[in-house]
C-alpha positions in Angstrom: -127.2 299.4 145.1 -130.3 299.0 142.9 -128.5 301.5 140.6 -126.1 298.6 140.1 -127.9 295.9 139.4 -129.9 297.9 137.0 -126.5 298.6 135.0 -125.8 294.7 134.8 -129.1 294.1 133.8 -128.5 296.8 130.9 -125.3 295.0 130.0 -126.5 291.7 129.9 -129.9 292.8 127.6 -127.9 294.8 125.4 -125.7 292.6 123.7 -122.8 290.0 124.3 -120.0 292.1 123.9 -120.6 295.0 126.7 -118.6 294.7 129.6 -119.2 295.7 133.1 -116.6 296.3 135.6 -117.2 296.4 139.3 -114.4 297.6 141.0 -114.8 296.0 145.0 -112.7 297.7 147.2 -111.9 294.8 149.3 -111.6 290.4 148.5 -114.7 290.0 150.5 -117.2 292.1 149.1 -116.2 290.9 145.6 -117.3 287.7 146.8 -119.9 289.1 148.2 -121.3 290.6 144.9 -120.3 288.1 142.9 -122.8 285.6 145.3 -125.6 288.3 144.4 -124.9 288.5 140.5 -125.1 284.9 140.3 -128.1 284.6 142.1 -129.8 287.6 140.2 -128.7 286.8 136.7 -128.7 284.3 134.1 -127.9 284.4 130.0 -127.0 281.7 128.0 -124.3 282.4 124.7 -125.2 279.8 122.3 -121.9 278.8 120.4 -119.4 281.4 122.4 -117.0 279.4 124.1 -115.7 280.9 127.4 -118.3 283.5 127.7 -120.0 283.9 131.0 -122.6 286.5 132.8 -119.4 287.0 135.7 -115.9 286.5 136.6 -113.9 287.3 139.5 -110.4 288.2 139.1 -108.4 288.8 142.2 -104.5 288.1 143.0 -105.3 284.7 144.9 -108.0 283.0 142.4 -109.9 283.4 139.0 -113.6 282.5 138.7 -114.7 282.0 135.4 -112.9 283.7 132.3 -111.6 287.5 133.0 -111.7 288.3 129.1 -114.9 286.6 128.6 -117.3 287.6 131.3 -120.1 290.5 130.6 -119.7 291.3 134.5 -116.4 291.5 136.1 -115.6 292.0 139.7 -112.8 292.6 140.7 -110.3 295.0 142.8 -108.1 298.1 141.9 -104.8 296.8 141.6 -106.2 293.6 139.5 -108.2 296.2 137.4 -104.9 298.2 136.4 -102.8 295.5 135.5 -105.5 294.1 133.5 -106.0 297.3 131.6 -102.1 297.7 131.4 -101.0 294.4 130.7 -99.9 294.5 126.6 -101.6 290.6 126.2 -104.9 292.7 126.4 -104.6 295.5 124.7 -106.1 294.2 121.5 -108.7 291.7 123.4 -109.8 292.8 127.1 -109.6 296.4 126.9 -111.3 297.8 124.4 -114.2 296.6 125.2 
């Protein structure tokens, strides 16, 4: 776990472009992780509309901006058709 929060840290000190995924195996726990990355992190992007620290992206509900977020949490099926889909093949996925 601490090996986790010590990559989001890195992410979020690095820059404003890295991206973190974390890949929750079930609905719950990416709620649950979600709960702990907003309580354990804060950033602000000065002039960078739709950026945020975290998103959640799961079938039933979007928190915060998928394509913008430094950490996103998510599941494995959202996770593939999110690096599949062709609308983000030039802006989601490379990064």
């Amino acid at each position: 776990h601490e090996v986790q929060l010590y990559a989001i840290k890195q992410i979020l000190e690095d820059d404003n472009d890295g991206i973190l995924v974390y890949v929750a195996p079930t609905k719950a726990l990416v709620n649950q992780i979600a709960a702990e990355v907003q309580a354990r992190f804060s950033k602000t992007f000065n002039n960078m509309p739709g950026k945020s620290v975290w998103a959640i992206h799961t079938r039933d509900y979007r928190i915060n901006n998928p394509t913008g977020c430094q950490v996103l949490i998510t599941v494995p099926h959202i996770l593939q058709i999110m690096l599949l889909a062709p609308s983000n093949a030039e802006s989601w996925s490379p990064r």
